[in-house]
C-alpha positions as CSV (number, residue, x, y, z in Angstrom):
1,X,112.5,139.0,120.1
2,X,115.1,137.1,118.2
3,X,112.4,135.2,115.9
4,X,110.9,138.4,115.6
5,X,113.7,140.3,113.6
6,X,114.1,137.3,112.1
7,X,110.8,137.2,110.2
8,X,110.9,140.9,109.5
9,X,114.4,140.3,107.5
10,X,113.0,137.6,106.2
11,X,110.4,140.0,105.1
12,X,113.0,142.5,103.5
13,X,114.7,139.5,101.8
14,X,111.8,138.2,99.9
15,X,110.3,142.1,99.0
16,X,114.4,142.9,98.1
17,X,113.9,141.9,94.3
18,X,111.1,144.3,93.9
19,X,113.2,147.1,96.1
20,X,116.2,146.9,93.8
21,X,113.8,149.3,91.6
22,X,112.7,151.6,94.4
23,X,115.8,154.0,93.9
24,X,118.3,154.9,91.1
25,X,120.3,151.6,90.2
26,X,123.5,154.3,90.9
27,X,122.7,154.1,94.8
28,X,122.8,150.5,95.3
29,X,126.0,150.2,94.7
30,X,127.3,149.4,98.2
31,X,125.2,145.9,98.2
32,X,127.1,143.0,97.8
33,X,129.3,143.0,94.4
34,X,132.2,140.3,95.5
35,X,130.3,136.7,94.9
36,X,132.2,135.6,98.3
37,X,130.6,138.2,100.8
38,X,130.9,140.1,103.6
39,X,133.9,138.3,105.5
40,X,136.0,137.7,102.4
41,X,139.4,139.3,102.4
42,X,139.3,140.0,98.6
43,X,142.1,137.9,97.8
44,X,142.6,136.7,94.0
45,X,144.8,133.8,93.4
46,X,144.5,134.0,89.5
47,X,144.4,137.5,87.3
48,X,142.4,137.3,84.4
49,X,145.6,136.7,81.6
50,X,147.8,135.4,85.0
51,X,151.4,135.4,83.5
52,X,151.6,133.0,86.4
53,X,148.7,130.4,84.9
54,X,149.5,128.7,81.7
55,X,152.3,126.6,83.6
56,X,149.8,125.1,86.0
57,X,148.0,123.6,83.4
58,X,148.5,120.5,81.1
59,X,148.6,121.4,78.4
60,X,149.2,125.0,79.1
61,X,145.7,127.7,78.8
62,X,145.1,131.4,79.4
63,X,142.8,132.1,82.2
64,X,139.2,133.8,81.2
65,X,138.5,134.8,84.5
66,X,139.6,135.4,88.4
67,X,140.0,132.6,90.6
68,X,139.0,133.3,94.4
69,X,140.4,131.0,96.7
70,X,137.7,129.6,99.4
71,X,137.2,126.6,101.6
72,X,135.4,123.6,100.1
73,X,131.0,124.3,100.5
74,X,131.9,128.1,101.2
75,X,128.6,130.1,99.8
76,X,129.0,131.8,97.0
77,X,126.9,135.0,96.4
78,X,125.5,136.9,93.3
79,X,126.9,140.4,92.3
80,X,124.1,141.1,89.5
81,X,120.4,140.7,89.8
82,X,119.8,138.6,86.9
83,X,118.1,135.2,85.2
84,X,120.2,131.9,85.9
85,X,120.8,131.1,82.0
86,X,122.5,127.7,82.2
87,X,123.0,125.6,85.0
88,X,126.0,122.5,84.5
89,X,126.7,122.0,88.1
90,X,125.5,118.6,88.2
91,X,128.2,117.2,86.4
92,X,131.2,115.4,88.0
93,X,134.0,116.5,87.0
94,X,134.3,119.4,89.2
95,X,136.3,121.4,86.2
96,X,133.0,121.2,84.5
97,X,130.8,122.6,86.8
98,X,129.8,126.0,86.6
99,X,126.8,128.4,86.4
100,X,126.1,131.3,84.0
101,X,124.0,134.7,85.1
102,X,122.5,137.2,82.7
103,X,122.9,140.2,84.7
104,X,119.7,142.8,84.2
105,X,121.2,145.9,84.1
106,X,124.3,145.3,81.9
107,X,123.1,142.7,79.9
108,X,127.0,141.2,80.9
109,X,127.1,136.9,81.7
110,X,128.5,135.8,84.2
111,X,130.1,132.5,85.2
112,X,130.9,130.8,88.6
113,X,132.7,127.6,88.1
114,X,133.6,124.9,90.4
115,X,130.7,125.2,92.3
116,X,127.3,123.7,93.0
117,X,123.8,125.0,92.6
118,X,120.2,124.3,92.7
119,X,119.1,127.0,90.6
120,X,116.6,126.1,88.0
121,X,117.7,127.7,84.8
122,X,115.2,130.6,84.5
123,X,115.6,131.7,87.9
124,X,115.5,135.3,88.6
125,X,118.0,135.7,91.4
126,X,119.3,139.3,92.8
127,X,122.0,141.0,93.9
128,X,123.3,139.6,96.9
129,X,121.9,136.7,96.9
130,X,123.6,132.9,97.1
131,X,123.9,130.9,94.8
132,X,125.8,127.7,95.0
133,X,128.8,126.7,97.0
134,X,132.4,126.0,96.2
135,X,133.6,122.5,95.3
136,X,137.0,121.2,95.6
137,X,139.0,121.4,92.3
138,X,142.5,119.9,91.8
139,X,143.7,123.1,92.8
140,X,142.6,123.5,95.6
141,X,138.8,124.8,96.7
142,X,138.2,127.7,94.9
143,X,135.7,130.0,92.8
144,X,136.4,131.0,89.1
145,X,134.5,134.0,88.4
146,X,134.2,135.4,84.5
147,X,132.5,138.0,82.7
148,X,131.5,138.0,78.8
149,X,129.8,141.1,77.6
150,X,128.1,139.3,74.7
151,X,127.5,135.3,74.4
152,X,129.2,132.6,76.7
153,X,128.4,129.5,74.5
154,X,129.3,131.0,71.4
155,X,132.3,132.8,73.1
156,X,133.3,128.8,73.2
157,X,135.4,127.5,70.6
158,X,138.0,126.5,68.6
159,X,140.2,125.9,71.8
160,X,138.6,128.6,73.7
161,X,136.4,127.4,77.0
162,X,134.0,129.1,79.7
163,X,137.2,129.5,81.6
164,X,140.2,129.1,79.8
165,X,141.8,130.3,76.6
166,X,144.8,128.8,73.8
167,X,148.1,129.8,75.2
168,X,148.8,131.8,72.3
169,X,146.1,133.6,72.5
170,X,146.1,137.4,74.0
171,X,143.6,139.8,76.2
172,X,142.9,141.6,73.1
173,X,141.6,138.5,71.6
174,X,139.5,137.5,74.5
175,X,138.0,141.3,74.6
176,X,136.9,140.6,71.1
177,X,135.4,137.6,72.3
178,X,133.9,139.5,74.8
179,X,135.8,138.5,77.7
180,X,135.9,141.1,80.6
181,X,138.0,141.4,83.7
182,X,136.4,141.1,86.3
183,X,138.7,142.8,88.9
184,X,138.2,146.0,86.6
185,X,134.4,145.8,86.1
186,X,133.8,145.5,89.8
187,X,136.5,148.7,90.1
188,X,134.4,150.4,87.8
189,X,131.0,149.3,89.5
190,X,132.2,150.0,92.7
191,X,134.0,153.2,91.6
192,X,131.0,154.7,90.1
193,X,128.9,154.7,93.0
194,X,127.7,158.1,94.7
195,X,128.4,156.5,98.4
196,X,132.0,155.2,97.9
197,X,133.1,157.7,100.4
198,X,130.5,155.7,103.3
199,X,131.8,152.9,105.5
200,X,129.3,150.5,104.7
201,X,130.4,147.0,104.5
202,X,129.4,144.6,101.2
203,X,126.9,142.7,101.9
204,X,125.3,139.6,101.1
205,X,121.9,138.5,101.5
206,X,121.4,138.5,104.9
207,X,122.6,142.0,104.6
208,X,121.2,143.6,101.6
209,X,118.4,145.2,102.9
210,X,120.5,147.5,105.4
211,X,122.8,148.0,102.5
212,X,119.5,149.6,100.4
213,X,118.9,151.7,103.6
214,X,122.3,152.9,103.6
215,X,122.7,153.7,99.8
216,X,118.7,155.5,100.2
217,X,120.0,157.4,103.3
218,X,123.3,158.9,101.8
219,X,121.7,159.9,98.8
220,X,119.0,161.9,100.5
221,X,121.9,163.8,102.5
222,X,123.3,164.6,99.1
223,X,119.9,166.1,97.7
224,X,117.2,166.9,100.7
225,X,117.5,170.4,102.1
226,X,119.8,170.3,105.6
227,X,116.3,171.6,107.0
228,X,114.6,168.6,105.9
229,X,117.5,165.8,106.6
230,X,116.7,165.0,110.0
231,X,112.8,163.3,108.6
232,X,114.8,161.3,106.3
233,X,117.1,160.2,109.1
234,X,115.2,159.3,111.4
235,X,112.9,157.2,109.5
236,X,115.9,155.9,108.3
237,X,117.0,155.0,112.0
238,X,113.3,153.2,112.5
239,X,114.0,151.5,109.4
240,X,117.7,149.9,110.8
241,X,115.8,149.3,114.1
242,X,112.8,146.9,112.0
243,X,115.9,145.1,110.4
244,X,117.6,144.7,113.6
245,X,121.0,146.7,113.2
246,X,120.6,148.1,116.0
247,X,123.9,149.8,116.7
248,X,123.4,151.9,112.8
249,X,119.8,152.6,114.5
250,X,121.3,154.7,117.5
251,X,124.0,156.2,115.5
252,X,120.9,157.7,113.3
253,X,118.9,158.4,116.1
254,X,121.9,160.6,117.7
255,X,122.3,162.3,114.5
256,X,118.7,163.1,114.0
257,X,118.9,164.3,118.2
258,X,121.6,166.8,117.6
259,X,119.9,168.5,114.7
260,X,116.7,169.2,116.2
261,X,118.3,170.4,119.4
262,X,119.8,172.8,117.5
263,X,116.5,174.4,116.3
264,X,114.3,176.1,118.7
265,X,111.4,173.7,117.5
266,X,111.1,170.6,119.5
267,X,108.6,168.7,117.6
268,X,106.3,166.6,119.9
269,X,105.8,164.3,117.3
270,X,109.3,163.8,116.6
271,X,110.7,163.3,120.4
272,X,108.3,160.6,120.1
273,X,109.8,158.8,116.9
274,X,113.7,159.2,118.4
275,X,112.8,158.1,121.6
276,X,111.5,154.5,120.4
277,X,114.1,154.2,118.3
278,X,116.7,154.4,121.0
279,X,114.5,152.4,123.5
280,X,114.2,149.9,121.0
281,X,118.2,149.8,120.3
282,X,118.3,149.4,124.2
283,X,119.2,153.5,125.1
284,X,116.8,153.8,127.8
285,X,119.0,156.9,129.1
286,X,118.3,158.4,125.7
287,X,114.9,158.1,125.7
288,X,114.2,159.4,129.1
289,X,115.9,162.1,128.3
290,X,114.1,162.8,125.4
291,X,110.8,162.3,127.3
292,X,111.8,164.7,130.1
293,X,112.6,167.7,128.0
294,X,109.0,167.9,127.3
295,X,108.0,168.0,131.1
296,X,104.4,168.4,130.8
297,X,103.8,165.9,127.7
298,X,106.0,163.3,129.7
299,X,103.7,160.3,130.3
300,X,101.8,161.4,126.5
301,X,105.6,160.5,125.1
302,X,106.5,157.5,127.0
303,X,103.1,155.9,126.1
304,X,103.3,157.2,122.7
305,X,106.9,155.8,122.8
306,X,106.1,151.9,124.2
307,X,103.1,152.4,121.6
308,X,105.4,152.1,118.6
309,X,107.4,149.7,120.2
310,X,104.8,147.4,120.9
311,X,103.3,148.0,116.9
312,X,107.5,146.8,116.6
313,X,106.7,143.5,118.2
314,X,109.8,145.0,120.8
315,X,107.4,144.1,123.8
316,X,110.6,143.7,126.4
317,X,111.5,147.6,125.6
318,X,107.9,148.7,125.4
319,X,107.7,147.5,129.0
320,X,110.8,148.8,130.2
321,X,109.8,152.5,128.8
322,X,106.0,151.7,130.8
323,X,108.0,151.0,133.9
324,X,108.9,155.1,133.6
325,X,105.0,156.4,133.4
326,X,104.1,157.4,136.4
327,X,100.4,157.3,135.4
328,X,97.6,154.9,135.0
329,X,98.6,155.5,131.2
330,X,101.3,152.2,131.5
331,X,98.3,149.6,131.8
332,X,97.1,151.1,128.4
333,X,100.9,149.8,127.6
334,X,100.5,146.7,128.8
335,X,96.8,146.3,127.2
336,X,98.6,147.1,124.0
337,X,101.3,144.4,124.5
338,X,98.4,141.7,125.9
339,X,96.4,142.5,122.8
340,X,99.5,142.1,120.2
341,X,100.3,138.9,121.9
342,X,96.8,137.7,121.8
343,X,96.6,138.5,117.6
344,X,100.2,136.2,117.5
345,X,98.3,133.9,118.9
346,X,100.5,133.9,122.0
347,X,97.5,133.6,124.5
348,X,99.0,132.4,127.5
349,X,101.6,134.9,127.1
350,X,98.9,137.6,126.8
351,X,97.4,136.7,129.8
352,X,100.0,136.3,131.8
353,X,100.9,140.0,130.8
354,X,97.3,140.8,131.7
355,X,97.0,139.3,135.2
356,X,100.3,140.3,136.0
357,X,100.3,143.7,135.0
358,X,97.1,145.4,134.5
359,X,94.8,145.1,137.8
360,X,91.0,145.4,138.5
361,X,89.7,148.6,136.2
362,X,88.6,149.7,133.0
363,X,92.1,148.3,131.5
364,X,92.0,144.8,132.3
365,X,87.8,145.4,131.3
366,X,89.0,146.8,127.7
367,X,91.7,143.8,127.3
368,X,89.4,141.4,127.4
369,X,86.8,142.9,125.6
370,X,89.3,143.2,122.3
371,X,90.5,139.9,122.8
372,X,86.6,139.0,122.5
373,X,86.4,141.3,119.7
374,X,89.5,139.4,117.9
375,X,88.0,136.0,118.5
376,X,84.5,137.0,117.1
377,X,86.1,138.2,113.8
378,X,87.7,135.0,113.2
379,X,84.5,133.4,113.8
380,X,86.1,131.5,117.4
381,X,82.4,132.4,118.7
382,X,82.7,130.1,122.0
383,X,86.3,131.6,123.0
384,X,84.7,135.4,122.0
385,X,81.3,134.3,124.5
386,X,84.0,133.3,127.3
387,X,86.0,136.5,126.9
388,X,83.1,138.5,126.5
389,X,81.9,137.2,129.5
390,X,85.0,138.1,131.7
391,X,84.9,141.3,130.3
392,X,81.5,141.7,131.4
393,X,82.6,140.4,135.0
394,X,85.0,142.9,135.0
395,X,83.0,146.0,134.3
396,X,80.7,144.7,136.9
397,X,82.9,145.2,139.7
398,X,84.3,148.4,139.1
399,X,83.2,151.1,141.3
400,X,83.2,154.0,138.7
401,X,82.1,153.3,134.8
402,X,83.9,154.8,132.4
403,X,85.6,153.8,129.4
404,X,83.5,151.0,127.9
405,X,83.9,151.4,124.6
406,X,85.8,148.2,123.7
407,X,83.1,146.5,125.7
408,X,80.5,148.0,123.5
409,X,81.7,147.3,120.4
410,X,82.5,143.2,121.9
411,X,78.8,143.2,122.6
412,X,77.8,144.4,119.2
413,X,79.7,141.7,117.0
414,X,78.6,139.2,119.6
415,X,75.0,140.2,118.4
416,X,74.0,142.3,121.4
417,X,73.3,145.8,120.4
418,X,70.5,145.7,122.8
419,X,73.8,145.4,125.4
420,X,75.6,148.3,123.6
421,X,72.9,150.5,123.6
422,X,72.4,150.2,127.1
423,X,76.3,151.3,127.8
424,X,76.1,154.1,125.5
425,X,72.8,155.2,126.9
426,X,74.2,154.8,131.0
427,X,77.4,156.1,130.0
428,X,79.0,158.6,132.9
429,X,79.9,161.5,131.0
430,X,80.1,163.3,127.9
431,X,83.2,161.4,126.6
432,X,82.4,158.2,127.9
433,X,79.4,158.8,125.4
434,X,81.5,159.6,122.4
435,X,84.0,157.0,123.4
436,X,81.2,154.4,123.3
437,X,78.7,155.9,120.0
438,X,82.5,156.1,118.0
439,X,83.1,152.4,118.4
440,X,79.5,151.1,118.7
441,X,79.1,152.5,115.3
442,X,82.4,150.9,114.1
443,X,81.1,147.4,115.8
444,X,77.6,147.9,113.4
445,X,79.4,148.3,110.4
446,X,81.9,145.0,110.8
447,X,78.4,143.4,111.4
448,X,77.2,145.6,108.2
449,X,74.4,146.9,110.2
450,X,74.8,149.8,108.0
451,X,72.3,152.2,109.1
452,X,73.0,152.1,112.5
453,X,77.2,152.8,111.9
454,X,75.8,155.7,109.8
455,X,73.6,157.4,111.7
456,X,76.2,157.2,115.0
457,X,79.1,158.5,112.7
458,X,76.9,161.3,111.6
459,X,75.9,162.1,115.0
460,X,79.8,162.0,116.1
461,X,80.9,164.4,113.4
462,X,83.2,167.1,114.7
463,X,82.3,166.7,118.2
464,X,84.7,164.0,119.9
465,X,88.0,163.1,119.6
466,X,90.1,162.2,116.6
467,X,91.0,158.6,117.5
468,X,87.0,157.7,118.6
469,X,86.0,159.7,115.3
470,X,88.5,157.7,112.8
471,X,87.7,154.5,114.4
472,X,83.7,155.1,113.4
473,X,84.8,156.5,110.0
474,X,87.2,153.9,109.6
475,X,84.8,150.6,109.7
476,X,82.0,152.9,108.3
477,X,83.6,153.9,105.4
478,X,85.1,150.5,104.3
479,X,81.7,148.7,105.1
480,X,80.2,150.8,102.7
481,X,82.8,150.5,100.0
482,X,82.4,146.6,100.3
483,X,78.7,146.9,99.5
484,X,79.4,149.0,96.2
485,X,76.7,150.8,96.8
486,X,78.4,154.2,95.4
487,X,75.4,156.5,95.7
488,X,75.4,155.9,99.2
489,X,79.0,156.0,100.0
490,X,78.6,159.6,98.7
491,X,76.0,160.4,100.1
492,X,77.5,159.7,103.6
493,X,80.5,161.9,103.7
494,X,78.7,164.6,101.7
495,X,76.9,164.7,105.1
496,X,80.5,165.1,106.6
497,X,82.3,168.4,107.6
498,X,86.1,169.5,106.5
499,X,88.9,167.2,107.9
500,X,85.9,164.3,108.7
501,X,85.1,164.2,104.9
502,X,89.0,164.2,103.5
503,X,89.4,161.1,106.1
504,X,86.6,159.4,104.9
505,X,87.6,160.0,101.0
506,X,90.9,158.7,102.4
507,X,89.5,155.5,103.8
508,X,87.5,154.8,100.7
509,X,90.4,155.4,98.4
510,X,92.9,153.0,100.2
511,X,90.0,150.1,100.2
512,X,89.6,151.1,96.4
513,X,93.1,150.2,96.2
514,X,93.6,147.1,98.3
515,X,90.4,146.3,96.0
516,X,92.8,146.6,93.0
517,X,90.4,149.9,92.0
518,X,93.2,152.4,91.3
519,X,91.3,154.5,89.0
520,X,88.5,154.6,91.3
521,X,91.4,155.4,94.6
522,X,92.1,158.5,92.4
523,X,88.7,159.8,92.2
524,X,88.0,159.3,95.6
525,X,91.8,161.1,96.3
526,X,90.3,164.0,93.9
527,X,87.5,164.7,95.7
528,X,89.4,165.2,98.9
529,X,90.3,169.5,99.7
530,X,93.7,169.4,101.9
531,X,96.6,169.2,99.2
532,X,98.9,167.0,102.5
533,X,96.0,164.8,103.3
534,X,95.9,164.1,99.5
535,X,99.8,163.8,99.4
536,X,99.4,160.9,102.3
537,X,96.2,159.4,100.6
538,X,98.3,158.7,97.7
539,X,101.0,157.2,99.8
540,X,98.7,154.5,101.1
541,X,97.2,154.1,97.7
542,X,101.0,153.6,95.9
543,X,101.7,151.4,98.9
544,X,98.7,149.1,97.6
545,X,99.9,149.0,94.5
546,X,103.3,148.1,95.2
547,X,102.3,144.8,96.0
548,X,100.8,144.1,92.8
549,X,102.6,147.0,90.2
550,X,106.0,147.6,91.7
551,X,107.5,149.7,88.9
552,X,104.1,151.0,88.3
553,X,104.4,152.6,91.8
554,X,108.0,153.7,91.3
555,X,106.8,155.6,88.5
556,X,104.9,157.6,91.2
557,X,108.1,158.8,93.5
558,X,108.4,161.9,91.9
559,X,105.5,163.1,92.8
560,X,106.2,163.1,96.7
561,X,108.7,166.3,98.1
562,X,112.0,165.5,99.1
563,X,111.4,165.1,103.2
564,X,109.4,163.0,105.2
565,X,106.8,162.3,102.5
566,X,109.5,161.0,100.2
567,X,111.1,158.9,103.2
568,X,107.8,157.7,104.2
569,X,107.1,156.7,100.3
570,X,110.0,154.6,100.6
571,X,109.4,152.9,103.6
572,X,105.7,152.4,103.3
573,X,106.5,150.9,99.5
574,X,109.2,148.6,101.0
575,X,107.4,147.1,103.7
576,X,104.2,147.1,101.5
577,X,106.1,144.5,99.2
578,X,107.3,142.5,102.0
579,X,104.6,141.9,103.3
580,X,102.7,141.2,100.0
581,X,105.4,138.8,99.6
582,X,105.5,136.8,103.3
């Protein structure tokens, strides 16, 4: 679990340069702006203009800056996301160390002196990040910290230095210089910020992320309809839980629990969202009860629950909510966990969960038919045969056949449609047929047996259920994309009815994008006739493009309604980045 989180903040930390442009500069305020972090206590040993200073010195100097006491190699973090302009740490004289920032938004440089850092000048570094550490000066270990509003180097001068000024001289002489003090401009900064009222701690790197989420969260609850808060909220609380802050993740949760409990409506949907959000932050209790309102959708939520969980990588509370379904529905649980292990590549992990956990049936058949299915697709054809081959063991025994989908669509990439035919055609019932034809046809088209994924997709339309019918659409669609075969891609979902067709323009649009073909994702969006399913096409499509256009998909925000579709943007355009970024 632990190296878990860790990788998914160390997602958010790489992606957090493009996310300091996903909201208004004014709600990002609460990140880090104190260059010594969370656990510093603030405290300033030298005022900019200290009447205190000159005596210290030999011969006696105004101070340009704030000195911030710190133990020697403390970290020192940046308040402004900038470009490292100059970097003079290396030299020796620890009085002539120090480190200029252009911040971005200001234009302001700033300097951190007595430190040392491995920044390259050039480096584009942001808020919250660290920078250098302190190095002991003859006063003692500590950081000086100054701000110039024009030109450091030509600031210098004529007595004047990055740090210190002529004794004679006065503030109003260093403002024309361009001198600032810092103590005020991080008042100000701090000051202006819309979420000054919220106790949210600074942060530094480690932090920043949650600080975004913060800063995002309080602003919606200043403009999104009260009616419309609790979508922003709780995708908020998933959002904590992903980053690991798990006690801010309850609190969320609680708050997006009490207002849907006040309205009548008890969205299934949404039970589902809060309840793996506080199984995830360890409230089991909370969870259950969740699931338990909805007496007669109980096992649906708990699986639905530990499915989100296990799409977390939070396998240990994915198998605690299992333990509460008091169906066969917790082995599709565990086949879940087995399979995520299995992709990690965690394989005696996965099947220890297997054997311990899911006995003889069409579970423990299906497991090892996807992880056959996995090992074909990254061409490991001997460890697909041997899985494939257990599978097939497996299906053998069981007394009733049902369910052999999965085991289908193993056969067809391992080359035996001949095999897959002969399960769809034996197949027990009606469902078990549809089951089978949706993920046979999904099978042909990995294997770009084109006609053969058509002509099952076309038989399935509108007459099974929606997973099995997005699963053939799904592989289908993007086969056909790859080929560039246009005419026929249109040709295909013309032959497709209502909510089928829009799904298929959706699929096509999002491989358009991931294909860098936004113009082309926009057509395909066009021709789609549900206004929401074109709303969420889009999201995908700006989530694509986030990884290559950031501000070019930021230009795109306004376009989503304040509510789940603009919490979703932001969240689906965050992790986007990360993960373009990993």
């Amino acid at each position: 679990m632990g190296m878990v989180m860790n990788t998914r903040k160390a997602l958010w930390k790489a992606a957090f340069s493009l996310l300091v442009m996903l909201v208004p500069q004014s709600i990002l305020a609460d990140v880090n702006r104190f260059p010594l972090g969370v656990d510093s206590n603030r405290r300033v040993s030298a005022q900019f203009f200290d009447s205190t200073y000159p005596q210290s010195w030999s011969p006696p100097a105004q101070h340009l800056g704030i000195d911030l006491p710190a133990p020697n190699g403390a970290s020192v973090f940046s308040p402004v996301s900038g470009r490292v302009l100059l970097n003079r740490t290396a030299r020796s004289d620890p009085f002539e160390k120090y480190l200029i920032i252009r911040g971005d938004k200001q234009g302001f440089q700033h300097v951190f002196g007595h430190i040392n850092s491995d920044l390259e000048e050039g480096t584009q570094v942001i808020v919250g990040e660290r920078i250098g550490a302190i190095v002991s000066a003859g006063t003692g270990p500590h950081l000086h910290w100054g701000i110039n509003s024009g030109n450091v180097l030509e600031a210098i001068g004529a007595g004047w230095g990055w740090g210190r000024a002529p004794v004679s001289s006065t503030p109003s002489q260093a403002i024309e210089r361009g001198w600032i003090n810092p103590t005020a401009w991080l008042a100000e900064v701090e000051s202006s910020s819309p979420i000054s009222n919220v106790n949210w701690p600074l942060c530094n790197l480690d932090r920043t992320p949650l600080c975004l989420m913060a800063a995002s969260l309080d602003h919606a609850r200043k403009n999104v309809p009260q009616d419309q808060l609790e979508v922003e909220i709780r995708w908020a609380a998933e959002g904590f839980l992903e980053l690991g802050d798990f006690e801010t993740a309850r609190l969320l949760a609680e708050e997006a629990e009490h207002i849907i409990f006040r309205s009548e409506e008890r969205d299934f949907h949404t039970i589902v969202h809060l309840g793996a959000v506080f199984a995830g932050a360890g409230q089991i209790p909370k969870a259950r009860h969740l699931a338990n309102g909805i007496a007669d959708q109980r096992d649906n939520a708990y699986s639905q629950m530990a499915g989100k969980l296990v799409r977390w990588e939070m396998h240990e509370a994915a198998l605690t909510i299992a333990d509460e379904i008091r169906s066969s529905w917790s082995q599709g649980v565990y086949e879940d966990i087995a399979l995520s292990l299995f992709e990690d590549g965690r394989v005696d992990e996965a099947m220890a969960m297997l054997n311990e956990n899911i006995p003889r049936g069409i579970y423990r058949v299906n497991t090892f038919a996807q992880f056959a299915s996995h090992a074909f697709r990254e061409d490991r054809t001997s460890e697909g045969q041997n899985y494939l081959s257990m599978a097939r063991d497996e299906y053998s025994q069981l007394q009733r056949k049902s369910g052999e989908s999965h085991l289908a669509r193993a056969e067809v990439l391992a080359g035996n449609m001949d095999a897959a035919l002969e399960l769809l055609y034996s197949a027990s019932s009606s469902y078990s047929s549809e089951s089978i034809m949706g993920h046979l046809a999904a099978g042909a088209a990995e294997t770009n047996n084109l006609s053969t994924a058509i002509d099952f997709s076309i038989q399935l339309k509108g007459n099974f259920g929606e997973y099995n019918r997005y699963v053939a659409l799904l592989e289908t669609v993007k086969a056909l994309y790859r080929t560039d075969d246009e005419t026929r891609l249109v040709s295909f979902l013309s032959r497709l009815d209502g909510d089928d067709r829009d799904d298929g323009w959706s699929i096509a649009a999002n491989a358009a994008a991931e294909a860098g073909d936004l113009n082309r994702a926009e057509t395909y969006i066009r021709n789609m006739q549900d206004q929401s399913s074109q709303a969420w096409a889009r999201l995908d499509v700006y989530s694509e493009l986030a990884k290559v256009d950031i501000p070019g998909a930021l230009e795109k925000l306004d376009e989503f309604d304040r509510g789940e579709m603009h919490a979703a943007f932001l969240y689906s355009v965050a992790l986007a980045a990360a993960e373009k970024l990993n």
